[in-house]
C-alpha positions as CSV (number, residue, x, y, z in Angstrom):
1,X,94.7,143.9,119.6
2,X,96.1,145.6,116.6
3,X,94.5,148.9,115.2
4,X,94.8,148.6,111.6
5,X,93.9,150.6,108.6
6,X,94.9,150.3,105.2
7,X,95.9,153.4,102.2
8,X,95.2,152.8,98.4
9,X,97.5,153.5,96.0
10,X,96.5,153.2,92.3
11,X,99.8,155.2,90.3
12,X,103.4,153.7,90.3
13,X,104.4,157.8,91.6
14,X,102.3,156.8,94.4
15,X,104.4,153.5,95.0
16,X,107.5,155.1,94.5
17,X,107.1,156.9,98.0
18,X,107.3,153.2,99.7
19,X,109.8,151.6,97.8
20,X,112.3,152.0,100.8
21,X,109.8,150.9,103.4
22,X,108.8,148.1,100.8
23,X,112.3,147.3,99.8
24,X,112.9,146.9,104.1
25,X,110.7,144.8,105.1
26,X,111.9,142.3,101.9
27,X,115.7,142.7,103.7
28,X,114.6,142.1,107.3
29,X,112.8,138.9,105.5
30,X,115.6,137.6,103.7
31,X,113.0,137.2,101.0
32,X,114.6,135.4,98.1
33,X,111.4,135.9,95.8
34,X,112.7,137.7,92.5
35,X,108.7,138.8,91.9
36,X,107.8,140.7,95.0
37,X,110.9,142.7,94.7
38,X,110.4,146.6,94.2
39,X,112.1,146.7,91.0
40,X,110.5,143.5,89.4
41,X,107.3,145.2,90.3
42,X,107.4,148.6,89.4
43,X,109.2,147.6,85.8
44,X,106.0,144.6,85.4
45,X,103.4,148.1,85.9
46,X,105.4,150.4,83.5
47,X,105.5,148.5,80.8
48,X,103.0,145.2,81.0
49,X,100.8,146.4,83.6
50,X,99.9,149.9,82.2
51,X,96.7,149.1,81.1
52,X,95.3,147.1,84.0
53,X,93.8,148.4,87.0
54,X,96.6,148.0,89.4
55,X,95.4,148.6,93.3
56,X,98.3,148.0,95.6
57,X,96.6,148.2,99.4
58,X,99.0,149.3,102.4
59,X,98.2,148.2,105.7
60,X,99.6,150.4,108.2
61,X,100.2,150.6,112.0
62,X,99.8,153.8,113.6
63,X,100.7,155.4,110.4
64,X,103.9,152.6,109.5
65,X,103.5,150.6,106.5
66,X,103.3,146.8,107.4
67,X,102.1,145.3,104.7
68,X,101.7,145.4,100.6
69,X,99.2,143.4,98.6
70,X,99.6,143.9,95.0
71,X,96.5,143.4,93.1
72,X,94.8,143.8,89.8
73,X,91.1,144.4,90.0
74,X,88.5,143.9,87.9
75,X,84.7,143.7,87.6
76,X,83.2,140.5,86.3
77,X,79.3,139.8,85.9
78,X,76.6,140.9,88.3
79,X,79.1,143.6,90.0
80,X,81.4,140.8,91.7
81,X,84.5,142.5,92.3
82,X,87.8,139.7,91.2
83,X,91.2,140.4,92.7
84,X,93.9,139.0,91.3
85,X,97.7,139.4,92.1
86,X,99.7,141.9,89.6
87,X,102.2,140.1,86.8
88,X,100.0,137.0,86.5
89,X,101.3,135.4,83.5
90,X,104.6,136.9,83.9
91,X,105.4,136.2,88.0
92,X,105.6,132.6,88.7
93,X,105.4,133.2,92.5
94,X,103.7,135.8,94.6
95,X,103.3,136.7,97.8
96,X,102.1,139.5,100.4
97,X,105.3,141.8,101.1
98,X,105.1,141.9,105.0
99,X,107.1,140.9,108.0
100,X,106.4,137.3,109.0
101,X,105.3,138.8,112.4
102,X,102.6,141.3,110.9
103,X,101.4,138.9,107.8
104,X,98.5,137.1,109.2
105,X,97.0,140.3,111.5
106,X,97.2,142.1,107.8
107,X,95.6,139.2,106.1
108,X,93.1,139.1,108.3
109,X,91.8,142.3,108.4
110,X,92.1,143.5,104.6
111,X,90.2,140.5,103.7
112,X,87.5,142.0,106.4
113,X,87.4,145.3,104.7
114,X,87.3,144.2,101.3
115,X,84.4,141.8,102.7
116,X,82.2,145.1,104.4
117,X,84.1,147.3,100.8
118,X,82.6,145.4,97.8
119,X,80.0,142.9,99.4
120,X,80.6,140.4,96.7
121,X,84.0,139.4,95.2
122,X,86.3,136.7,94.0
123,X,90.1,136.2,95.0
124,X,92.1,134.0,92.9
125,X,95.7,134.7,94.1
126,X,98.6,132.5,91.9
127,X,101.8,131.4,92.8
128,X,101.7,131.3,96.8
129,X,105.0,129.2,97.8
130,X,103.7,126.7,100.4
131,X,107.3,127.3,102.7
132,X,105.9,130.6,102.3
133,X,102.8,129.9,104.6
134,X,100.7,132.8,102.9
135,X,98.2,130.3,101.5
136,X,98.1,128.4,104.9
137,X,96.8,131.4,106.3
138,X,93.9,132.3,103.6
139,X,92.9,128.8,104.6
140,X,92.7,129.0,108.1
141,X,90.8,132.5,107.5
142,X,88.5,130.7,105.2
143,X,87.5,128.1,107.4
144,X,87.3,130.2,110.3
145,X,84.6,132.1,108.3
146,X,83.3,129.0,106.8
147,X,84.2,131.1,103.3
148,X,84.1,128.8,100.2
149,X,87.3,128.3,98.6
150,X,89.5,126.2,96.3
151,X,93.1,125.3,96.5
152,X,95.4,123.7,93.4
153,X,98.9,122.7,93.9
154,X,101.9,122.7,91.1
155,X,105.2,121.0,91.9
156,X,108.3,123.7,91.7
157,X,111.6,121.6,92.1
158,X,115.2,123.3,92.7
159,X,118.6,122.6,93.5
160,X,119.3,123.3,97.5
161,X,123.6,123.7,96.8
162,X,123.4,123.0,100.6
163,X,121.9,119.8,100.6
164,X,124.3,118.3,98.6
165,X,128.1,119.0,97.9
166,X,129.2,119.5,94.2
167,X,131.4,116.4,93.7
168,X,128.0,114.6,95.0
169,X,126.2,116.5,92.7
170,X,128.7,115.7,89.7
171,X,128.9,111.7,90.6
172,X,125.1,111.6,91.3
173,X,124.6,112.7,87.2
174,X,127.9,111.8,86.1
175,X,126.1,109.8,83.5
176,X,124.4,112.6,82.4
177,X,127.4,115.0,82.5
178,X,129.5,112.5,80.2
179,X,126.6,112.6,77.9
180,X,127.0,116.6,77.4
181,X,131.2,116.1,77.3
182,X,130.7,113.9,74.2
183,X,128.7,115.9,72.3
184,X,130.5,119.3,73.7
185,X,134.0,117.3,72.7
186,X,132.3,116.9,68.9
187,X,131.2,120.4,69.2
188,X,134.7,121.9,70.0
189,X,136.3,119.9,67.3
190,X,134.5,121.8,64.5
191,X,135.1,125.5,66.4
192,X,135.6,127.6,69.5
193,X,132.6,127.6,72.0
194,X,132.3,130.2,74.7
195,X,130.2,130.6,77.1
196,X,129.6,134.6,78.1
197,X,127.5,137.0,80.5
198,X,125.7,139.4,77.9
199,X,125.2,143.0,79.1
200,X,121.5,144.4,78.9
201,X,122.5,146.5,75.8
202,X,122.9,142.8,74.0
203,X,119.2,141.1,74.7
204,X,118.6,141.2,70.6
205,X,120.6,137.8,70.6
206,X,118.9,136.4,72.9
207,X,115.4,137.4,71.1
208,X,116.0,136.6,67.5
209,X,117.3,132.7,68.9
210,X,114.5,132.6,71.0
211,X,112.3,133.0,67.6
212,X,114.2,130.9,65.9
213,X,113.6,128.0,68.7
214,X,109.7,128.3,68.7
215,X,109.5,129.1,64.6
216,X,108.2,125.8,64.2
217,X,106.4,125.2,67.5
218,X,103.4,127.1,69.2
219,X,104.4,129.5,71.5
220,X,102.2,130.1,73.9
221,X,104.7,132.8,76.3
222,X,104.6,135.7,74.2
223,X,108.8,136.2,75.1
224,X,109.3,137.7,71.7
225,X,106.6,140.1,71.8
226,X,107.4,144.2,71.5
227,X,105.9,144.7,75.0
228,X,107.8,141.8,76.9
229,X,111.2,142.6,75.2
230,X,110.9,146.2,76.3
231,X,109.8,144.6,79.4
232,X,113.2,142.2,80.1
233,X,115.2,144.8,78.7
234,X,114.0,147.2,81.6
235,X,114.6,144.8,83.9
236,X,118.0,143.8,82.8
237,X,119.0,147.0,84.0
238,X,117.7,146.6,87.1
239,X,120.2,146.1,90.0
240,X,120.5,146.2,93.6
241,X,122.4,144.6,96.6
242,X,119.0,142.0,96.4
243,X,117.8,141.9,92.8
244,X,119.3,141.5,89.5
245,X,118.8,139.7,86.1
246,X,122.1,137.3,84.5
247,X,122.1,136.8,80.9
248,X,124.3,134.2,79.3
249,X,125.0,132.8,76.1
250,X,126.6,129.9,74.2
251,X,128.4,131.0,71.2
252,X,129.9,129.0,68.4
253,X,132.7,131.1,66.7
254,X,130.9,134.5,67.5
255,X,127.5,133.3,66.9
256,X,124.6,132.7,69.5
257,X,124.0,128.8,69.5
258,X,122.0,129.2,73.6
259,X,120.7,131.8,76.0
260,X,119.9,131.3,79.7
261,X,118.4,134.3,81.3
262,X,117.8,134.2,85.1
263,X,116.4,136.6,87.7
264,X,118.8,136.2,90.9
265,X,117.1,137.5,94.3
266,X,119.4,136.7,97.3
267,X,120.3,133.4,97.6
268,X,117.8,132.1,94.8
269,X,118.8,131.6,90.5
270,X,115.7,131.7,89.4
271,X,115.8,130.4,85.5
272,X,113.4,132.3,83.5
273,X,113.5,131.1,80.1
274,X,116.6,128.9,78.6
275,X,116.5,128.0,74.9
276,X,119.2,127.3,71.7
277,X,119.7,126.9,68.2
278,X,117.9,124.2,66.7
279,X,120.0,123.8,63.8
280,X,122.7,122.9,66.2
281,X,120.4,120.1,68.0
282,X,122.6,117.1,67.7
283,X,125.2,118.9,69.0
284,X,123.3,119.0,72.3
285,X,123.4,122.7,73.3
286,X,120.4,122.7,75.1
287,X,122.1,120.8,77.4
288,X,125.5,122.2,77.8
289,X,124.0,125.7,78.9
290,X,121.8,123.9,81.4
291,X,125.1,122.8,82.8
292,X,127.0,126.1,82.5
293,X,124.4,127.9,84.4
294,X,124.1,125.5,87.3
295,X,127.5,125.6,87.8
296,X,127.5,129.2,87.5
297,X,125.1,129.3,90.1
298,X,127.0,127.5,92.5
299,X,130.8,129.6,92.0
300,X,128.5,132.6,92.8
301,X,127.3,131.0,96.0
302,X,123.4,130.6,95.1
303,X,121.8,128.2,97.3
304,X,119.3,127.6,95.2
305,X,118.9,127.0,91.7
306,X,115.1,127.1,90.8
307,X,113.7,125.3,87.7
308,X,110.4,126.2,88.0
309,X,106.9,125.1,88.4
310,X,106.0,122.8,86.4
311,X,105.7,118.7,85.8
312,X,108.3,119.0,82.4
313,X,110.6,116.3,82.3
314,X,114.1,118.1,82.2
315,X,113.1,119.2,85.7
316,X,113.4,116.4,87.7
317,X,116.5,114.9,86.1
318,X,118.4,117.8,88.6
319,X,116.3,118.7,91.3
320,X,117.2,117.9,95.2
321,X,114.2,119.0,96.5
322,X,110.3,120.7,95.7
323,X,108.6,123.0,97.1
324,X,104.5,123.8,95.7
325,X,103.3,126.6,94.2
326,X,99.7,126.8,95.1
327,X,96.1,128.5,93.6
328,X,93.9,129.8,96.3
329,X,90.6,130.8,95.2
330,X,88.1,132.1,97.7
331,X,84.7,133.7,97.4
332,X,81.9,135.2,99.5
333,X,78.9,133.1,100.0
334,X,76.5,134.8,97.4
335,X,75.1,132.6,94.6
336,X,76.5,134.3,92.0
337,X,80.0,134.4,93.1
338,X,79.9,130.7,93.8
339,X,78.9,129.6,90.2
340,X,81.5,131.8,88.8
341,X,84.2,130.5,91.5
342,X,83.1,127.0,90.4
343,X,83.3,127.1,86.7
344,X,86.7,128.8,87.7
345,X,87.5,125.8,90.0
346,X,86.7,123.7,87.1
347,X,88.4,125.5,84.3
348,X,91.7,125.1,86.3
349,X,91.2,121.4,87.3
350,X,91.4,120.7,83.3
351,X,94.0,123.1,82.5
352,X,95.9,121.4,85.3
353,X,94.9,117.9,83.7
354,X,95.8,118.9,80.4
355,X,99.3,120.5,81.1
356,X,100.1,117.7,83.6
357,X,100.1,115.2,80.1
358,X,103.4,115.5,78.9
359,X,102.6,113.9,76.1
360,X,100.1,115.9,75.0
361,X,101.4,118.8,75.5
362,X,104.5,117.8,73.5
363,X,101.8,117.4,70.4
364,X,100.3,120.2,70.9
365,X,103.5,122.2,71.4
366,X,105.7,120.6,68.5
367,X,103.4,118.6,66.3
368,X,100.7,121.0,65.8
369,X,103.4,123.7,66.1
370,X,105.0,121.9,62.8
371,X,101.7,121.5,61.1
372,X,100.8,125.2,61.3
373,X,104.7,126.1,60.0
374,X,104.0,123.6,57.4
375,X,100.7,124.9,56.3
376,X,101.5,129.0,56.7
377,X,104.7,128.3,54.3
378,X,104.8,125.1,52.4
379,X,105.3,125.3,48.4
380,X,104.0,122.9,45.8
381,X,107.5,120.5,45.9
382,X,107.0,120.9,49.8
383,X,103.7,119.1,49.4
384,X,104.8,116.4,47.4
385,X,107.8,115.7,49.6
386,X,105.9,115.3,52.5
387,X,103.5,113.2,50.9
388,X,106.2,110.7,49.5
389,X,108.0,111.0,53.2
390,X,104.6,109.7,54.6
391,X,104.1,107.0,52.0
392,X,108.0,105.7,53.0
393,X,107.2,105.7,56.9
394,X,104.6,103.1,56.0
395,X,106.0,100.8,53.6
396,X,109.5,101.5,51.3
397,X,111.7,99.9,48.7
398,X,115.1,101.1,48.3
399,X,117.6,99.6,46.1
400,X,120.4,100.7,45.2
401,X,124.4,100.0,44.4
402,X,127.9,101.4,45.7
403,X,130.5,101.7,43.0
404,X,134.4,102.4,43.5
405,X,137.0,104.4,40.9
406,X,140.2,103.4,41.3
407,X,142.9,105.9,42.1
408,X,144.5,108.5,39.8
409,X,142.0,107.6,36.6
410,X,140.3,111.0,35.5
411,X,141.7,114.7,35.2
412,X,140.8,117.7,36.1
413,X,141.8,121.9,35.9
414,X,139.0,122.6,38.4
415,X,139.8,123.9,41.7
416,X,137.8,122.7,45.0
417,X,138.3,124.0,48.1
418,X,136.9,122.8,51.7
419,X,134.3,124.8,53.3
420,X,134.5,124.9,57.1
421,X,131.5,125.1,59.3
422,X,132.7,128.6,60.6
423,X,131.9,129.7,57.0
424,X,128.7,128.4,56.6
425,X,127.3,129.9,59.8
426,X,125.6,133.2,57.4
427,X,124.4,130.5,54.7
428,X,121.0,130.0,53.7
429,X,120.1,126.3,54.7
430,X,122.7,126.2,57.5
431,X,120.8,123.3,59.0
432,X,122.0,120.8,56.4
433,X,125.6,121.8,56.4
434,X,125.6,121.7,60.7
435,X,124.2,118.3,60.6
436,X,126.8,116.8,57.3
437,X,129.5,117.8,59.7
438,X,127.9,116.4,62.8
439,X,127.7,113.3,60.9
440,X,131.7,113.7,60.0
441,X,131.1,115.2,56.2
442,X,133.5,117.3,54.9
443,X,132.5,119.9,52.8
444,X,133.8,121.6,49.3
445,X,132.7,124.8,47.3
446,X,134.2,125.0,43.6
447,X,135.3,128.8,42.6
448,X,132.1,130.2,42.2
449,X,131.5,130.1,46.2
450,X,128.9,126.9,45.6
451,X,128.8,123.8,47.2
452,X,130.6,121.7,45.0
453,X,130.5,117.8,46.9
454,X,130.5,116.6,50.1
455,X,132.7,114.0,51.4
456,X,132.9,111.4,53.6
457,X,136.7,109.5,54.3
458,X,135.4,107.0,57.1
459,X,131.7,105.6,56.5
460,X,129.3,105.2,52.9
461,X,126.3,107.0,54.1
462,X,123.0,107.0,52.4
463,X,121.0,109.5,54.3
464,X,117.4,107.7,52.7
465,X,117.2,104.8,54.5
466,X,120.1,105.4,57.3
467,X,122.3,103.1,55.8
468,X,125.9,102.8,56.7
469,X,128.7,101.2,55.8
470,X,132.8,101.2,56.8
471,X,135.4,101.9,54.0
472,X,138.0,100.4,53.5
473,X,140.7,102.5,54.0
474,X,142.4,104.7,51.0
475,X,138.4,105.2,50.1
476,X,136.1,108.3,50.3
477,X,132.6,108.2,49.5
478,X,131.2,111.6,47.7
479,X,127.9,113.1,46.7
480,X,128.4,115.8,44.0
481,X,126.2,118.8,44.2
482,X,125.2,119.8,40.6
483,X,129.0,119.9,39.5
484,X,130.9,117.8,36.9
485,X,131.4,114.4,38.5
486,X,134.3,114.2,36.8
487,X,136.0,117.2,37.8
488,X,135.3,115.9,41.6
489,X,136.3,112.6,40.9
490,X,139.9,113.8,39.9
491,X,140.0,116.0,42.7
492,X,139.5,113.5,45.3
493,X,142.0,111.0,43.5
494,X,144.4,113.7,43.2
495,X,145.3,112.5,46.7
496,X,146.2,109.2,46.2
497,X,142.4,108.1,47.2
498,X,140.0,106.1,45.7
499,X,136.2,107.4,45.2
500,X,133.2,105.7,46.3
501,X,129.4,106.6,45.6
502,X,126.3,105.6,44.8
503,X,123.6,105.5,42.7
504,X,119.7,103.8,42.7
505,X,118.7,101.4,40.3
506,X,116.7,103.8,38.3
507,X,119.3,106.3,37.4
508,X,120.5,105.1,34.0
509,X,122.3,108.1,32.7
510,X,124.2,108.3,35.5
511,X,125.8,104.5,35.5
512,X,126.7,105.1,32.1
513,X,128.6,108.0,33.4
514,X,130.3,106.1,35.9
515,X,131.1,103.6,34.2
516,X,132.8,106.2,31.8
517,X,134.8,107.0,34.2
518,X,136.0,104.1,35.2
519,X,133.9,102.9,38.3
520,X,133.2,99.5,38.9
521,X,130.0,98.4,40.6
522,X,131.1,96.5,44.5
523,X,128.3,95.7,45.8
524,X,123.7,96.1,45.6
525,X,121.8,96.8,48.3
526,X,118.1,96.1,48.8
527,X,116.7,97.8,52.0
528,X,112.2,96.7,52.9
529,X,110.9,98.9,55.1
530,X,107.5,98.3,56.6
531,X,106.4,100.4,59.5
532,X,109.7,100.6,62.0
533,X,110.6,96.9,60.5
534,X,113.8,97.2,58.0
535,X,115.2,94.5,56.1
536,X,118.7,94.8,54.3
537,X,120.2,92.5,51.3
538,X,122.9,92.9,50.5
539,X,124.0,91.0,47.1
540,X,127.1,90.6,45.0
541,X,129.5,92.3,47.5
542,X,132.9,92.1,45.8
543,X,134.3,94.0,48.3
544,X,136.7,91.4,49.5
545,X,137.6,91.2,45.5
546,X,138.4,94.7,45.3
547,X,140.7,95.1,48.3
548,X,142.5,92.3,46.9
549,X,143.0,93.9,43.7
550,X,144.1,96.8,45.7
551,X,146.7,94.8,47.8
552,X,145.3,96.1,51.3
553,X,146.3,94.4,54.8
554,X,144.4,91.7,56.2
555,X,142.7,93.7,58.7
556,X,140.3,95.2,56.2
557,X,139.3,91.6,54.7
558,X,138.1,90.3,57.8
559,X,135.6,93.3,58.5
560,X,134.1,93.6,55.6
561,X,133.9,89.4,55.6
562,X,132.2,89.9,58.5
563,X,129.8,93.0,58.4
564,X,126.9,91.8,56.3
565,X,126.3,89.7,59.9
566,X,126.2,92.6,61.9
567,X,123.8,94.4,59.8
């Protein structure tokens, strides 16, 4: 039989004398648990953890340290002593730091002394790894004592990089992966994009696009907070042979577009927090730095690349295999400590209910996150825009006509020229511009700097109703921006190229101006909307009238013949 006994230590200087013998027994483990490293520990108490009432009990063997249970105490109602483990919130596993040999003896007998110390108390000990076996042994002590206790179980899926080779990997998702090369291929057109390491000194990136991300949602993590960014910034600098945190970004001509930040113990990636730009959504770079750091993971031989705990979605489209992360919650037998573990027991069930509907978290995260933006910020024209863009989700009428100026008919001494996407990256509204040249928009600023007209040498586009239409070719379709139509008029046919646009049925002045300039109405369109039901007419299309006029090739008669059927 062991003799036992166990030392106290309540400051971090008092830790600091163990942190080789802690840091030892992690080694001889091969532990691969980021959280119950020294240095994720220590940083969590200096900065997060100065506050709470941190008891870290030793157990030690004539006079050796054997064991380290990191707790937070607390006192709850009627003197019932709670423990909890340290970084809860923060730590998404846990664990006892002892050798597999000495865990259960240590165990054992602290949970004795505690027992005969405080007479009453609650443990409620989070993110206990089943391969782990902790949690199997609180519930063979707790049966064994006929000790009440509850247990909850959340999935945590990974990536095993032994399980599976990477070409396996690659085929397995290569649906997926060609989904990302499109969108990457579309992205790379526009720009150069990079993907970098970031040293600790440049976290503010990360940050600022991390507030960006949850502007319009409700974030519930607290990343962006003063204490928590002094806290990852800490730990960023942070290294040893076991423990260290990797930082990556996305960039898009020298600006931040994604951030993946992961804390790397061993032969586990752990992915911390992963986010991107929303402006740059359709470009998909959520998903391109998901891919960059897996494969990251695996050229610097990480077995295993761990998404988390968690039931979200994104999870399981990568995963090879799951471990659970479990929720033990034991009491002694007095009455009041059984009420309270109970109401515990079933404040958790419906937390895990609740967080286990995707869908309803997804409301509460986005569409109440959106409603509260909306509310905190909206302006009068705000109101009344959202108001007409609920009336049109339920029933709409749009009508309107395409008209066509022929080349080389107006003038101009105005000079245009085209605004890449690289220079619109510092504008206020960048969001509209990203998404025009997503949609293949090219973009012109007169001399004053302003955004002149946009222009489109491919498809009419009417961004309303999502109508589109293919042009003939020799045609661009524009949408002036508060500048003389006729000055961008002659500036498109300057290039030999005919101008298309169009205008609704209610703007009068604006036909007559047209008209002036020599447009000819092609073709009305009449789009009923009711619900997700749309209807299109499409009356007197003289397109086929027009090309002739022009003398174009054959080619462009027979698809414009036959797209009203396709619509």
């Amino acid at each position: 039989m062991h003799v036992l006994s166990y030392r106290l230590v309540t400051t971090i200087e008092e830790l600091e004398f163990y942190k080789s013998t802690w840091s030892q027994i992690l080694e001889r483990e091969k532990n691969n648990n980021p959280f119950i490293e020294f240095e994720w520990v220590s940083t969590w108490w200096t900065t997060l953890g100065v506050h709470d009432n941190v008891e870290i009990y030793i157990v030690e063997h004539k006079g050796m340290a054997i064991a380290f249970f990191p707790f937070v105490r607390c006192q709850r109602l009627g003197g019932i002593q709670y423990y909890i483990f340290l970084g809860q919130g923060f730590a998404s596993y846990m664990d006892v730091i002892a050798e597999k040999q000495w865990k259960e003896p240590a165990i054992k007998y602290l949970l004795r002394e505690l027992s005969q110390k405080d007479g009453r108390f609650i443990i409620a000990l989070n993110g206990l790894l089943e391969s782990e076996h902790t949690s199997q042994i609180l519930e063979k002590y707790a049966i064994e004592h006929q000790v009440p206790h509850s247990i909850f179980r959340t999935v945590t899926s990974y990536i095993d990089f032994q399980s599976i080779k990477l070409e396996d990997f690659l085929h397995k998702h290569r649906k997926k992966f060609k989904s990302i090369q499109r969108r990457e291929k579309k992205l790379k057109a526009l720009g150069q994009v990079s993907f970098q390491e970031v040293h600790p000194e440049g976290l503010a990136g990360m940050f600022n696009l991390f507030a960006r991300r949850w502007r319009k949602k409700l974030d519930t993590s607290g990343f962006t907070e003063a204490k928590t960014r002094l806290f990852f910034e800490r730990l960023a600098k942070e290294k040893s042979n076991a423990f260290r945190v990797e930082v990556d970004s996305l960039q898009f001509g020298g600006y931040w577009i994604g951030f993946t930040i992961d804390i790397c113990c061993r032969d586990r990636n752990f992915c911390q927090a992963m986010g991107h730009e929303p402006d740059f959504n359709m470009f998909g770079p959520g998903r391109i730095i998901e891919r960059e750091n897996m494969l990251k993971a695996h050229a610097k031989n990480y077995r295993f690349y761990d998404l988390g705990s968690g039931y979200e979605p994104y999870k399981f489209e990568w995963y090879t295999d799951v471990d659970f992360s479990r929720k033990f919650v034991m009491s002694t037998n007095g009455k009041r400590e059984r009420i309270l573990r109970l109401m515990m027991v079933l404040r958790d069930r419906l937390q895990g209910q609740l967080k286990n509907n995707h869908q309803l978290v997804k409301f509460k995260r986005n569409r109440l996150g959106e409603l509260c933006y909306f509310l905190k910020n909206a302006r009068l024209k705000d109101w009344f825009r959202s108001f007409k863009k609920g009336i049109n989700r339920i029933i709409a009428v749009h009508m309107f006509d395409i008209y066509v100026a022929k080349n080389g008919q107006c003038k101009t001494t105005s000079s245009f020229n085209e605004a890449f996407i690289q220079d619109v990256m510092a504008w206020e509204g960048r969001a509209n511009y990203v998404s025009n040249y997503h949609k293949g928009y090219r973009i012109f600023r007169n001399s004053a700097n302003e955004i002149a007209y946009v222009r489109h040498d491919q498809l009419f586009r009417e961004e309303a109703t999502g109508f589109t239409l293919k042009l003939p070719s020799n045609v661009s379709y524009i949408k002036e921006k508060n500048h003389q139509l006729s000055d961008v008029v002659a500036n498109v046919q300057k290039e030999g190229i005919a101008v298309c646009t169009s205008v609704y049925w209610y703007e009068r002045k604006r036909r007559r101006e047209l008209a002036q300039l020599g447009f000819q109405r092609i073709e009305r369109i009449k789009i009923i909307q009711l619900f997700n039901k749309k209807k299109v007419y499409r009356q007197e299309n003289n397109w086929l009238k027009y090309l002739q006029s022009q003398g174009q090739n054959i080619d462009h008669l027979w698809q414009l013949a036959i797209l009203p059927l396709l619509i």
